[in-house]
N, C-alpha and C positions, 0 to 999 in steps of 0.2 A: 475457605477450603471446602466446604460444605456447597456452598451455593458451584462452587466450579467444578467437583464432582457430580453434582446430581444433573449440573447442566450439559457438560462432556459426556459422560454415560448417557444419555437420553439422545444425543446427537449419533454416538456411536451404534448406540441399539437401535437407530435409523436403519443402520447400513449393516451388521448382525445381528441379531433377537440375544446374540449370546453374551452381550456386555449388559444388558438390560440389568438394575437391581432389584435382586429379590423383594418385593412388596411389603416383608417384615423386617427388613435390611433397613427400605427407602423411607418408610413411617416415622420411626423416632425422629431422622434428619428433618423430614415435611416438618413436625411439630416444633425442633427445635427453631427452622429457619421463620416460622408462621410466629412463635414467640419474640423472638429479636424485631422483627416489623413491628409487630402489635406495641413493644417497647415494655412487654414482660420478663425479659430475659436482655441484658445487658451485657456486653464486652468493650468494657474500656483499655484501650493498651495506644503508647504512641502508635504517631504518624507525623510523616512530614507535614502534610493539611489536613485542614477536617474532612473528613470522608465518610459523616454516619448517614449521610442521605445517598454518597456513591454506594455504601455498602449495603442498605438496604432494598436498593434497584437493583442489586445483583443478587439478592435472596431472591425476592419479586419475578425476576427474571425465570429466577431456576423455579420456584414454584407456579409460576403460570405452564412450562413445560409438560405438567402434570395435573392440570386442572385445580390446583389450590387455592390459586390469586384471586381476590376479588380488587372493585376498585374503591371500595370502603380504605383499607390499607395501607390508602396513599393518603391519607390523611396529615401525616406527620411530616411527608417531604415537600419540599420547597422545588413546586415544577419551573426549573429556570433550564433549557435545554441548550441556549447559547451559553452557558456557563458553566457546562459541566465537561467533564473530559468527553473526548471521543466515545472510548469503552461502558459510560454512562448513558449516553444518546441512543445508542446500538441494544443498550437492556430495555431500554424506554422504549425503542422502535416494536422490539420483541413483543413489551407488556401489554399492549395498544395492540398488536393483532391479536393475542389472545384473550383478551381480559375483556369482555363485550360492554361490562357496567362503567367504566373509566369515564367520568363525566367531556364533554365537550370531544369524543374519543378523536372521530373524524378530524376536526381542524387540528388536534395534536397530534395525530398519524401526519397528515399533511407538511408539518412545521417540524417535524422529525427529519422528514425524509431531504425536508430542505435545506435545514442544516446539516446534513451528513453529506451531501451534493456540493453543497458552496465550501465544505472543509475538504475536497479529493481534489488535490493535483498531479496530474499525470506529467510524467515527465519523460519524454522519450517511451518508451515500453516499462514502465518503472510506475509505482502509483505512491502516493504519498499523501499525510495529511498536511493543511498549512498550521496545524495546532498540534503536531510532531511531539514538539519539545514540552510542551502542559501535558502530553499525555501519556509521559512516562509514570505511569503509577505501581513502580514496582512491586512492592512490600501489598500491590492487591493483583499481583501478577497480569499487569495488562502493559501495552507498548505499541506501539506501530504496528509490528507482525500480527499483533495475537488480534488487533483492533480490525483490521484490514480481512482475516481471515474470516472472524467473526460476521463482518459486513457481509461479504460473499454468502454467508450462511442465510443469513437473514434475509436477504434481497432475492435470493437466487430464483424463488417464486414467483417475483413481488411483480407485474406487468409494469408497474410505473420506471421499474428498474432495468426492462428489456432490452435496450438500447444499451447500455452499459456494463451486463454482466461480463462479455468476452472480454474486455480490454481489462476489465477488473479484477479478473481471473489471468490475464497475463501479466499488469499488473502488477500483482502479487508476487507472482514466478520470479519477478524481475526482481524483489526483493530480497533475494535469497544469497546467501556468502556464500561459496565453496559449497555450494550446494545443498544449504540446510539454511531456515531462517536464525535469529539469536539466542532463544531459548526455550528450554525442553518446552514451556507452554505452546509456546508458538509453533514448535512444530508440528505438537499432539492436533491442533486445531487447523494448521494448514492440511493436516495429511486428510484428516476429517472433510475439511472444507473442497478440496481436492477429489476425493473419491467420490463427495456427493456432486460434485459439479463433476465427472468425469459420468458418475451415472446416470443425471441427467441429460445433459447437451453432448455422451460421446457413449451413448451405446451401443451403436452402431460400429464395426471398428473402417478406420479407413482405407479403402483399397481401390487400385484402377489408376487411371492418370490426373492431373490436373493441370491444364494447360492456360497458357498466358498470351493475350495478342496483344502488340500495337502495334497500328499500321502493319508495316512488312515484315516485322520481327515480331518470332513466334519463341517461349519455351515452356517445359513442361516438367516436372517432378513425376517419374515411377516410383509410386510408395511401396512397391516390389523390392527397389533399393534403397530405402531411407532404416537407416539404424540408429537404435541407440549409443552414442560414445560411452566405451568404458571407461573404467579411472585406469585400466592398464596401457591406453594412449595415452600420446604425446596431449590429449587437447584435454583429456581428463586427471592427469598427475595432479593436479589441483585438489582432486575429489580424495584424494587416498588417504587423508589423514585429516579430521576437521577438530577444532576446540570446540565444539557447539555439544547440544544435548542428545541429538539425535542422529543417527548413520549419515554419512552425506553418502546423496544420488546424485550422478553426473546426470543433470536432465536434457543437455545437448543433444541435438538430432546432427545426422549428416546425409547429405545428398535431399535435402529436404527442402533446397532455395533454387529462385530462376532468378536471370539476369534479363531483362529487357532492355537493349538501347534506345536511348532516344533518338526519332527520327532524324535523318540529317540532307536535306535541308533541315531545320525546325519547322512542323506546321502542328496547327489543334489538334489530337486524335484522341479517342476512348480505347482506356485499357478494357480488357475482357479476358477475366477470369471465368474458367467452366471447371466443374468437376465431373468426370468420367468412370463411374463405378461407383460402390458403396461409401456410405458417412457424409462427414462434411468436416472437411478440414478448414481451419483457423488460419486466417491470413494477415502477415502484417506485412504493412506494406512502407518500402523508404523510396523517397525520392534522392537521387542524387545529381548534381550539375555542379559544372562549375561556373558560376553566374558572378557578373560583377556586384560588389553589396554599393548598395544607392542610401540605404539608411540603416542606422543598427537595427542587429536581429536576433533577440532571445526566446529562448524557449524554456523558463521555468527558472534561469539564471542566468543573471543579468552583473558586467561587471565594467565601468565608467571609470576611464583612466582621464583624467587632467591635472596637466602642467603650466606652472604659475611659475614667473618669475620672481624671484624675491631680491637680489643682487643681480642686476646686469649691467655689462659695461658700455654695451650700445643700443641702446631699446629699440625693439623688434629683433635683434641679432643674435644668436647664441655666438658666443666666444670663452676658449679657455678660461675657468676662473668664475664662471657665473654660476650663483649661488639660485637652485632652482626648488620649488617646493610640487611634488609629486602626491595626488591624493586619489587613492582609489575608492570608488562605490559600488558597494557589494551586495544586491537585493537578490533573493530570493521566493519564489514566488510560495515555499511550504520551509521549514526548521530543516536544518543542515544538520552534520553529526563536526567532522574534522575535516574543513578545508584548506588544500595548503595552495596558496597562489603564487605563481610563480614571474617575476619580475625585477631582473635585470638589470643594473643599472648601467650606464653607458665603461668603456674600458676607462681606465684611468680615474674615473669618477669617485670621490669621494662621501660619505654618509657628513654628513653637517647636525651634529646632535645639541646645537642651543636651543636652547626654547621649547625645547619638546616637540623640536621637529621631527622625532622619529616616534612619538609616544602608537605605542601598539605594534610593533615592529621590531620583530626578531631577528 
């Protein structure tokens, strides 16, 4: 609670001097969180796993914020970055740009950044880790939202990271239920991570047209008419009542999308996007056709339907009566939360439950 207060406050007094803690406030805390590292000051109480090297990367964290950190400090933890949750990697990335003495600092700034790149899967406009599900560490208030927000925080400067911030920052957005992330943490940190990325890359506000070619098909967005939905629409009733920690905001825009057709005949051509007056607006972009599929095609989830015969009465032949075994594969390219699949079995057909033919299968 310590390390997440002094770390939050210092993010916040970024963007107000007025969340800043008072200096004879913040002291006792420095001292207390500089004892626990040193391994002067102890707190033993359960956990699910051992977390005394996760919980002292998040003191580390918060006192490098404030010029405390040295890399003496690290003495006691075990630098293993492929083995720590997400929210550990992300205090490690932090401690490494501040902490200038951190032995070997450079290749472990490098091997940070690397592992935190090979664990983001994007999925549609949606961002995700493939280490989701290990890096539920409630009871130290960290999760997908709050890890993902954090990243944004950290990176948002970083050049190595340049390529990557907007989709990561939409990303995020994409994360969101009814309009809020899952809890009060997450949102304290999104909204944080949100305003500093709005005052960076959007402070300019957007205005003018932005228009779209290919080939002979032109269209264009007047951000003169792009509004926000309320939750008093039909497309915001969603937003009007949330179980979550924080207010939900409908963050729907409308009148804010073009349509381009695709040429017809079909031939090559380059889309060309322009913007006409102030900012810069954020583009995503879908392709749609209706094309014939030549070979499977996933995008982040993947799902392999095969049918085995087990009893047939004419081989190669389905006929009434034939006892068939049906087996799905369900990969994932990041941790899932609750998928429910949907599949059918033919009219008339019956479940065949010997043998554990249905074992996993409600």
């Amino acid at each position: 609670l310590t390390s997440y207060l002094l770390a939050a406050t210092h993010e916040a007094a970024a963007l107000d001097p007025a969340f800043a803690i008072p200096d004879n406030v913040r002291a006792p805390m420095e001292s207390g969180l500089i004892a626990f590292v040193e391994g002067r000051l102890q707190r033993e109480f359960w956990s699910p796993r051992k977390d005394l090297d996760v919980r002292k990367l998040a003191a580390l964290e918060a006192l490098s914020r404030y010029g405390k950190a040295r890399g003496a400090m690290l003495g006691s933890i075990t630098i293993a970055p492929n083995q720590w949750p997400t929210s550990a990697v992300i205090d490690w990335l932090q401690i490494l740009k501040r902490v200038q003495d951190v032995p070997q600092r450079q290749q472990r700034l490098d091997e940070a950044n690397n592992v935190l790149k090979a664990r983001l899967s994007y999925q549609g406009t949606k961002v995700l880790f493939s280490t989701e599900r290990d890096d539920y560490w409630w009871w130290l208030m960290t999760n997908g939202d709050v890890n993902t927000a954090r990243l944004l925080l950290a990176v948002m400067d970083d050049p190595a990271w340049k390529d990557d911030i907007g989709k990561l920052a939409n990303g995020f957005i994409g994360r969101q239920q009814n309009g809020a992330w899952h809890t009060t943490t997450a949102n304290l940190w999104g909204g944080l991570a949100l305003d500093k990325f709005s005052k960076v890359f959007e402070s300019t506000p957007v205005a003018g047209i932005t228009a779209a070619t290919l080939g002979a098909a032109k269209a264009q967005v007047d951000w003169a008419r792009v509004e926000r939905v309320k939750t008093s629409d039909a497309a915001g009733a969603p937003n009007q009542t949330t179980a979550f920690g924080a207010p939900a905001s409908p963050g729907n825009l409308r009148n804010n999308s073009m349509f381009v057709p695709w040429p017809n005949p079909p031939v090559r051509d380059t889309l060309l996007v322009t913007q006409q007056g102030t900012g810069k607006p954020w583009l995503t972009l879908q392709s749609i056709a209706a094309i014939e599929l030549k070979a499977p095609f996933a995008a982040g989830y993947a799902i392999k339907k095969t049918i085995t015969p087990v009893e047939q009465a004419t081989a190669g032949k389905y006929t009434r009566g034939d006892v068939l075994r049906v087996t799905l594969e369900v990969n994932a390219s990041a941790d899932m939360t609750w998928v429910a699949i949907t599949d059918p079995i033919p009219g008339r057909g019956l479940f065949d439950r010997r043998d554990g033919l249905l074992d996993g299968v409600a």
